[in-house]
C-alpha positions in Angstrom: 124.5 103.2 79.8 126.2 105.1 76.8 127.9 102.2 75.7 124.7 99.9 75.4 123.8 98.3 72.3 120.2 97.6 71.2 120.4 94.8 69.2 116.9 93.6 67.3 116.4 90.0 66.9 113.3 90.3 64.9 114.5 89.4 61.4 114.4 91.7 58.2 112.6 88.7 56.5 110.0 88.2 58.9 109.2 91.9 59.3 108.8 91.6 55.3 107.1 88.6 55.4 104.3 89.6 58.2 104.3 93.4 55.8 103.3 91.4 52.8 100.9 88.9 55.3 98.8 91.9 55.6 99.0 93.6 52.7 97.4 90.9 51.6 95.2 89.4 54.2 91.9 90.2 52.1 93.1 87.5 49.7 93.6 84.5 52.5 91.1 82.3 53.0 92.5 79.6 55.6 95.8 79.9 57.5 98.1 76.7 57.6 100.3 77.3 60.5 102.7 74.4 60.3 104.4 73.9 63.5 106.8 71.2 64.6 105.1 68.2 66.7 109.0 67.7 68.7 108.3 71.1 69.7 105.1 72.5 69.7 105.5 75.3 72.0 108.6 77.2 70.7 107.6 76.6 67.1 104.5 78.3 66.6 104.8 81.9 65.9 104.0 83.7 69.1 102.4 87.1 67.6 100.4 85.3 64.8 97.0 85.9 65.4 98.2 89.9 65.3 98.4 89.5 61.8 95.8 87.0 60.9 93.0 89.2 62.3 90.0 86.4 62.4 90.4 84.1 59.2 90.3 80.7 60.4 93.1 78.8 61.0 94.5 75.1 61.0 97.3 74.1 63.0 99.4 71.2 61.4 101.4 69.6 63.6 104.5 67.7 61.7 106.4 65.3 62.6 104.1 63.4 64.5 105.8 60.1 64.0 108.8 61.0 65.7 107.1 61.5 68.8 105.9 60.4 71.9 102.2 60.1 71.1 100.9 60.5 74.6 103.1 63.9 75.0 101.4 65.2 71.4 97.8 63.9 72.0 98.1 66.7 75.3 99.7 69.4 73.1 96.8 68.8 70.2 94.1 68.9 73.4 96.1 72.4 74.7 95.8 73.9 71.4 92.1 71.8 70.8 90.9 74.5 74.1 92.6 77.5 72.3 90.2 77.0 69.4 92.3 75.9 66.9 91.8 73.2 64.3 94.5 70.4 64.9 96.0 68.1 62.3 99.1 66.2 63.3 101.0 64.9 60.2 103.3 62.0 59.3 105.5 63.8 56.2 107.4 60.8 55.7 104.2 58.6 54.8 101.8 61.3 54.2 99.4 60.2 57.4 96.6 62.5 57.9 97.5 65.0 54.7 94.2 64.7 53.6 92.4 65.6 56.9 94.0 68.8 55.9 92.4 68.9 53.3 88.7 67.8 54.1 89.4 70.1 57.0 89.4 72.9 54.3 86.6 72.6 52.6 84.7 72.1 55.7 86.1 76.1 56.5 85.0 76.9 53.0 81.4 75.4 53.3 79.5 78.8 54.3 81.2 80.8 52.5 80.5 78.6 49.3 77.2 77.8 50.2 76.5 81.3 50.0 78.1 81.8 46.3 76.0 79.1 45.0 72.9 79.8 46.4 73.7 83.5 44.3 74.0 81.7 41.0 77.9 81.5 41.0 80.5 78.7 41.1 82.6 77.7 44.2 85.8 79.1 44.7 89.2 77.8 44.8 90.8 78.1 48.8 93.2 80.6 49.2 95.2 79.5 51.6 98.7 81.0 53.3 101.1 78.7 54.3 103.1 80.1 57.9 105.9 78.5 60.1 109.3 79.1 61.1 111.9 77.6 59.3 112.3 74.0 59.3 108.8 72.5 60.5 107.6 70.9 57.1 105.9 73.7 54.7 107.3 72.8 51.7 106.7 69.1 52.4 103.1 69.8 52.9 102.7 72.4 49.6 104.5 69.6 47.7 102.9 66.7 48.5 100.7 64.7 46.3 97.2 63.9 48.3 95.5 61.7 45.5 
């Protein structure tokens, strides 16, 4: 026992990232987590909704044209009855990008309801963008939705 090694797998990055995530948690409005379609299990972040408290969240799902759309209709139903808001997305062509969108301001709608019923102007979305490497986020930020 003397000669065992803990060894922490939890990245320096990601304990940065999910530090700065709640620092700054007050400023979020909506919650992309991006998450692969090929494998929609193992590549949403299992401890998430730790440190997203309650803002609402929408769960894209890239990729979607490179897979079996029977298999991913049951995973958006799985994660449909875990209350999320599901959005699978074609990168390549763009499919369903604006859902995201539409999605959005639906989220926003109280919240902007109330600040023009008090006299003020609707506010921009704030919204984080979360996933593990690889599953599309900067494909999403950058794409054009006009």
């Amino acid at each position: 026992n003397e000669n065992k090694t803990n060894i922490n797998w939890y990245p320096g990055h990601m304990a940065k990232t999910k530090r700065k995530i709640l620092e700054n948690l007050d400023k979020i409005d909506v919650v992309y987590e991006v998450i692969d379609a090929r494998m929609p299990y193992s590549s949403k972040i299992k401890d998430i909704n730790s440190f997203i408290k309650s803002k609402p969240v929408i769960l894209v799902m890239t990729k979607i044209d490179l897979c079996d759309m029977k298999q991913t209709a049951k995973w958006i139903e799985y994660y449909e009855n875990k209350n999320y808001h599901v959005v699978g997305v074609d990168l390549e062509t763009g499919k369903n990008v604006n859902k995201i969108i539409n999605l959005t301001n639906e989220l926003m709608k109280d919240i902007n309801d109330k600040r023009i019923s008090k006299g003020m102007i609707k506010r921009k979305t704030r919204v984080l963008v979360v996933g593990i490497p690889n599953v599309g986020k900067s494909t999403i930020f950058n794409r054009n939705t006009a």
